[in-house]
C-alpha positions in Angstrom: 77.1 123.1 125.2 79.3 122.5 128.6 82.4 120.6 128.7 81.0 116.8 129.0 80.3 116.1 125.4 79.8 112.4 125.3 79.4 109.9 128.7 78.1 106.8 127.6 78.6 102.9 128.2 79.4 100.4 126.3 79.2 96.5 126.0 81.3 94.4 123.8 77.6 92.3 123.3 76.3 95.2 121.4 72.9 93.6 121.8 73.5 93.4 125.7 72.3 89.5 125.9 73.8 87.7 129.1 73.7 83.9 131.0 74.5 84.0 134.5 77.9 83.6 134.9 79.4 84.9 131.9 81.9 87.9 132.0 80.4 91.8 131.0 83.1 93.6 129.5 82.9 96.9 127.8 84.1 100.1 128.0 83.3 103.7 129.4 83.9 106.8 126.9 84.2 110.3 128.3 84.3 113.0 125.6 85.4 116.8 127.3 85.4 120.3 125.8 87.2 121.2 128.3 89.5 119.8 131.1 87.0 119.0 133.9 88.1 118.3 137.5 86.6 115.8 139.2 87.3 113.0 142.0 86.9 110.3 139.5 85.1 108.1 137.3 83.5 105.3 138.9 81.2 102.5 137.8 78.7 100.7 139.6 77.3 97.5 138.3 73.8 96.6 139.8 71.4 93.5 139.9 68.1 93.8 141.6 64.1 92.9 142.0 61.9 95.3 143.2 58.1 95.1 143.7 55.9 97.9 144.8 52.3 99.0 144.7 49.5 100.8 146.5 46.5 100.7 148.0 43.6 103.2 148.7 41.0 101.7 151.8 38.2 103.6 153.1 36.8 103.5 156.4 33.4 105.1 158.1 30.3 106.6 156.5 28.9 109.7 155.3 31.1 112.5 156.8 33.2 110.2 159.1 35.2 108.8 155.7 38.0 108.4 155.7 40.9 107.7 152.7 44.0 105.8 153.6 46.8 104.6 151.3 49.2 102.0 152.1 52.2 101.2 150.6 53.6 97.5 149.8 57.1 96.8 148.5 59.8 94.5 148.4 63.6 94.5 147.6 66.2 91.8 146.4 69.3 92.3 146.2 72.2 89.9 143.5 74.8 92.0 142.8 75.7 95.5 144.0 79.4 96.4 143.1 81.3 99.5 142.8 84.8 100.5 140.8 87.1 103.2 140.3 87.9 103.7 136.6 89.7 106.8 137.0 91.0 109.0 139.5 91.9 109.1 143.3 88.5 108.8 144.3 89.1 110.7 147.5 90.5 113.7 146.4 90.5 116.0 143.1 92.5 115.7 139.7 91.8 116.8 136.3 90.5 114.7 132.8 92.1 116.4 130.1 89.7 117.7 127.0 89.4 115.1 124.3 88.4 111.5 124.2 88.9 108.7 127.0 88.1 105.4 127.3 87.5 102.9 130.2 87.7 99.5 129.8 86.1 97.2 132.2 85.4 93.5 133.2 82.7 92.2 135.8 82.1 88.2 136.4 78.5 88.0 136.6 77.0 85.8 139.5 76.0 82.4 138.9 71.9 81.6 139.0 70.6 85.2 138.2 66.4 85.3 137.8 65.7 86.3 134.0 65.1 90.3 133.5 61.7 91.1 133.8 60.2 94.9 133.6 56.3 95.3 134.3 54.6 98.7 136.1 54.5 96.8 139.4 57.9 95.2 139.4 61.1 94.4 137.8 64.2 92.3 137.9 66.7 94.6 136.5 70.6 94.6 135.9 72.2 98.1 134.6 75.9 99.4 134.9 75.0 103.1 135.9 78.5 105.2 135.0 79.6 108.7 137.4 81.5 111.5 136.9 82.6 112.4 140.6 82.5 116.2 140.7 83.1 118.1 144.0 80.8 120.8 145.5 78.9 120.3 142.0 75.8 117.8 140.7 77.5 114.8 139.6 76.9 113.3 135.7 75.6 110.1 135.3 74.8 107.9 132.5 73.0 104.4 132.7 73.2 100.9 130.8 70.7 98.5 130.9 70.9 94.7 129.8 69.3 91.8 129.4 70.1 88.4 131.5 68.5 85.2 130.4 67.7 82.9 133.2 68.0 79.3 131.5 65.1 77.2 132.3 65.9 73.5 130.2 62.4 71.8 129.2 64.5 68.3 128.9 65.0 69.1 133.1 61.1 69.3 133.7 59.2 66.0 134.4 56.0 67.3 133.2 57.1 68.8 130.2 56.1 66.3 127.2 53.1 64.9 129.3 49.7 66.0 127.6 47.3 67.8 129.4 43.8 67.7 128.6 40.6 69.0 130.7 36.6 68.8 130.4 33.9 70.8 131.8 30.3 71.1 131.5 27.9 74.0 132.2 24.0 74.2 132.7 22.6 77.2 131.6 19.5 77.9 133.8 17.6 80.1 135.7 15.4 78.2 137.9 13.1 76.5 136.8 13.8 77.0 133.3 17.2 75.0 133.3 18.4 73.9 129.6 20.8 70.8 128.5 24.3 71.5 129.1 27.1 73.1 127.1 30.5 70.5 127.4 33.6 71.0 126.1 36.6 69.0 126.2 40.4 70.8 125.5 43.5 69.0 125.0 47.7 69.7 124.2 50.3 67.2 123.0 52.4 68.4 126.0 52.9 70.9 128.5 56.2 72.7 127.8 57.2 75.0 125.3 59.6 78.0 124.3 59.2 81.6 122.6 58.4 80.7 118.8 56.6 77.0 119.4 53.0 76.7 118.7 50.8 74.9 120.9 48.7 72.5 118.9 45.1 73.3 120.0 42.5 70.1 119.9 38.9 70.8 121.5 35.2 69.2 120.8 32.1 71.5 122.0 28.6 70.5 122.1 26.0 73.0 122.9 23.3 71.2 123.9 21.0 74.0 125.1 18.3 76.3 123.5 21.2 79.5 123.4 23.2 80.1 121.0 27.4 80.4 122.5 29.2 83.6 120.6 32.5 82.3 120.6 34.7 79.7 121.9 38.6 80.9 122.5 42.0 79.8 123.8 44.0 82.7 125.9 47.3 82.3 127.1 47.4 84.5 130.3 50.4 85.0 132.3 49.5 84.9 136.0 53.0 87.1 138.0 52.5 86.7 141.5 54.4 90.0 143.3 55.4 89.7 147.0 56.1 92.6 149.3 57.2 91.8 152.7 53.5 91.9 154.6 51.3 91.5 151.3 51.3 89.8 147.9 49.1 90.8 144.4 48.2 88.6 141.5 48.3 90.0 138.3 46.8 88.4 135.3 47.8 89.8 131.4 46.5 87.8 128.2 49.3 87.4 125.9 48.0 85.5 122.8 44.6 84.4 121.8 42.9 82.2 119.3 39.4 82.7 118.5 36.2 80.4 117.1 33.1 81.9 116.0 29.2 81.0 116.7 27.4 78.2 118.0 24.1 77.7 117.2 21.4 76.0 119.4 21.9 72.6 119.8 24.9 72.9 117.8 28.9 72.0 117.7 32.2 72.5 117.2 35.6 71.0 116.8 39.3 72.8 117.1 41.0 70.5 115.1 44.9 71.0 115.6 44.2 75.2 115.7 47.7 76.7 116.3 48.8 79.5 119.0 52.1 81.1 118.1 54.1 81.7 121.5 55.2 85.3 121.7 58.9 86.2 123.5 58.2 85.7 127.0 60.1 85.4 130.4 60.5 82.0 131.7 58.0 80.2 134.0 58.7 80.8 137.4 61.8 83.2 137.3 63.4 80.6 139.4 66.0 82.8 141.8 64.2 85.6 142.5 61.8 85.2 145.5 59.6 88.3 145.4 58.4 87.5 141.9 57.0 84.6 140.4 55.0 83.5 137.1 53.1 80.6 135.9 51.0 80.4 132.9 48.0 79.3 131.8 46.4 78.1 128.8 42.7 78.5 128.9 40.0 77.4 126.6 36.5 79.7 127.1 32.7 78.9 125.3 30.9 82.3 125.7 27.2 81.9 126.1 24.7 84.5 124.7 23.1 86.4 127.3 23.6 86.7 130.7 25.7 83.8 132.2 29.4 83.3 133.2 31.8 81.5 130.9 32.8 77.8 130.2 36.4 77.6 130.9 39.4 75.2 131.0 42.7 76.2 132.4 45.2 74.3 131.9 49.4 75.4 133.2 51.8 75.2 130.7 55.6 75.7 131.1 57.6 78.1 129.4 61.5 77.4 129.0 64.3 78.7 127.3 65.3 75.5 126.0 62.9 73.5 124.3 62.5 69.5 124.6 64.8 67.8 121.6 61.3 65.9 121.4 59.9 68.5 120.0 62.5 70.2 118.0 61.6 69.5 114.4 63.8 66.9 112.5 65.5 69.2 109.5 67.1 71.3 112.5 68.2 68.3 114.6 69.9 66.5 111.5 72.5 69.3 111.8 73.3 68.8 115.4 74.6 65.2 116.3 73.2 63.5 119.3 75.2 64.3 122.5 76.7 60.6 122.5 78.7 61.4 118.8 79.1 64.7 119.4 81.9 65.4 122.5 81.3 68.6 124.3 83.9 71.7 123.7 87.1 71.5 126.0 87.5 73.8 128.7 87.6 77.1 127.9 85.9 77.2 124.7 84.6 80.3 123.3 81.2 79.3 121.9 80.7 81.1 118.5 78.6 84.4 118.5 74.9 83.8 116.7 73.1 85.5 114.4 69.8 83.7 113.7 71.3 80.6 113.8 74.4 81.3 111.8 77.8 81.6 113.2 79.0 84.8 112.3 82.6 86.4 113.2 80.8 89.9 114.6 80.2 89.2 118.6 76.0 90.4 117.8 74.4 87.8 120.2 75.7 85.6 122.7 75.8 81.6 122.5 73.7 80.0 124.8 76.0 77.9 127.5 78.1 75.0 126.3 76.2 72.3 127.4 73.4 73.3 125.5 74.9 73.4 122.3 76.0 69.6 121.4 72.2 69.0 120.0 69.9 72.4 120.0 70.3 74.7 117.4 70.8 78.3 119.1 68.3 80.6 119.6 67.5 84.0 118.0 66.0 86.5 120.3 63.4 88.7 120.6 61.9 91.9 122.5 59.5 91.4 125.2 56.2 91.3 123.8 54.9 93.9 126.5 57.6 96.5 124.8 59.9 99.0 126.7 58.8 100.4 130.0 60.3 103.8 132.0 63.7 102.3 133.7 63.8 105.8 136.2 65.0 105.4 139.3 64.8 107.2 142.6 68.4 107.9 142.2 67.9 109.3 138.4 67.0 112.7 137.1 66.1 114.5 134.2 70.0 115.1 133.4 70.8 111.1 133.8 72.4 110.2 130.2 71.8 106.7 128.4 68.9 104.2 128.7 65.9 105.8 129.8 63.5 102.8 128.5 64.2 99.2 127.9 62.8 96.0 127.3 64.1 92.8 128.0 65.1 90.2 125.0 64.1 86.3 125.3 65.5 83.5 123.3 63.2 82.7 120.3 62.8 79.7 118.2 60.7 79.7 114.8 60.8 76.5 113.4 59.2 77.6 110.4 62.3 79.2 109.0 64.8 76.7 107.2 67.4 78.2 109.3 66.6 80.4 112.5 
């Protein structure tokens, strides 16, 4: 064992859920052996999107081939910020053996993009902590956390209007053309949050000689990556709902079928410009036999807030309408949630004030894409603290007498 012991970071949010705006406080702990001399500790607070992928194109024939791979990427930068918890910075001093603790405070930014982590790109925030060591390899150790980017359903236009969509197919192959397969999908409305289910209504008629092997609903999240010369469409099914066999000349009706929401990121991950996401809601009949699908796409929104129209009565009748109920002076400390519950242990943060007069407060969730590798270029294998990570959304599950 060498003299560092312990270098880790920590955040008074043990779950290390953040809104734009609010203040990260925590604290740094450096456990020694021995006395260690060093320039300093410093800590560096970082908020970034990064996109990047390649490409293989090959050009000529035969032995004249040839392989070439270009590179795309693209950078944003929202907060990069540096301090000096201990030490001189520019010269040498000595941390004594034993235990030592940092405390620190950083005001986060005001309209931070949520966190997002996929293989092609990410919208990250992390405190990364150093032990400045001269004429020696410095230690590091690295935080990551989550920032919810608030998207309020009860702000989008669009957002209780339903959306519906119809489509017919022939099936044919010249001159042997058969009657056509319709279908006609439909939605009570087109926003939703982690936890809803979409209410699924559909009528199918099969009115050729085939038989269809299924009919489905997806719900595929389209991210939209932008590098500074090139951008790439990526499309990942998150949840899907299923119907089995049509016969010949047959039917079928999806009457009020239900699609749980998974955690998600927001629609749109408005303030970042180098990713974006939409989503898509798409009902499919799969003919038998060679011939391309049915489908019907229709864009749904996905918020962090969900429209009071939609919140279910039993959890409203404990939050008054905004009109009876005044809004917290300035100042207030919003009470930490547990599922729901105000607790007195600080384990997730409140959403922001003005959202709490008449929705009941979240619970949150991992990603439903899990924890990806969080190395970067200026990591190695010696870097201590989060080397994976997955973001956490808001969640609501109104089946649950309290969430």
């Amino acid at each position: 064992m060498g003299k560092l012991n312990i270098f880790e970071i920590t955040l008074s949010n043990p779950q290390g859920i953040y809104f734009a705006g609010q203040s990260l406080q925590g604290h740094v702990t450096v456990e020694l052996n021995d006395g260690m001399k060093m320039r300093g500790v410093r800590l560096k607070f970082h908020g970034r999107a990064d996109v990047h992928w390649t490409e293989t194109e090959s050009t000529g024939t035969g032995d004249d081939t040839r392989t070439e791979t270009y590179t795309y990427s693209a950078t944003e930068t929202y907060f990069n910020f540096e301090t000096l918890l201990f030490g001189p910075g520019n010269d040498t001093t000595d941390l004594q053996a034993g235990r030592h603790t940092f405390p620190f405070v950083f005001q986060l930014p005001t309209n931070l993009p949520s966190s997002y982590e996929s293989s092609i790109g990410y919208i990250r925030y992390y405190l990364k902590g150093i032990i400045d060591k001269p004429w020696k390899f410095d230690h590091t150790t690295k935080k990551v956390f989550t920032i919810i980017g608030v998207l309020d359903l009860n702000q989008e236009p669009t957002a209780t209007m339903p959306q519906q969509g119809h489509e017919q197919k022939y099936l044919c192959c010249l001159c042997c053309r058969t009657g056509p397969i319709s279908a006609h999908f439909q939605i009570d409305r087109r926003g939703y949050v982690p936890g809803d289910s979409i209410i699924l209504n559909a009528e199918i008629s099969n009115n050729s000689n085939r038989t269809m092997s299924a009919s489905r609903v997806r719900l595929i999240m389209v991210a939209r990556y932008h590098a500074t010369t090139k951008s790439m469409r990526v499309t990942t099914e998150v949840a899907r709902v299923q119907h089995g066999e049509i016969a010949p000349f047959g039917s079928d009706t999806w009457s009020s079928d239900r699609m749980a929401i998974p955690p998600l990121p927001p629609s749109y991950l408005a303030g970042c410009k180098i990713i974006d996401i939409v989503y898509i809601l798409q009902f499919e009949v799969d003919p038998t036999g060679p011939s391309f699908d049915l489908e019907i796409p229709l864009e749904i929104i996905i918020g962090t807030i969900p429209l009071r129209s939609a919140v279910p009565p039993q959890f409203l009748s404990q939050y008054p309408p905004p009109s009876t109920m005044p809004l917290p002076p300035a100042g207030f400390d919003a009470p930490f949630y547990t599922k729901g519950i105000a607790t007195n242990e600080p384990t997730t943060p409140p959403m922001p004030t003005s959202t709490l007069p008449y929705l009941p407060p979240p619970s949150y969730a991992e990603c439903v894409f899990g924890k990806v590798s969080t190395k970067g270029d200026d990591d190695n294998e010696y870097t201590m603290g989060d080397k994976d990570f997955a973001p956490v959304y808001t969640y609501y599950d109104w089946s649950k007498s309290s969430i």
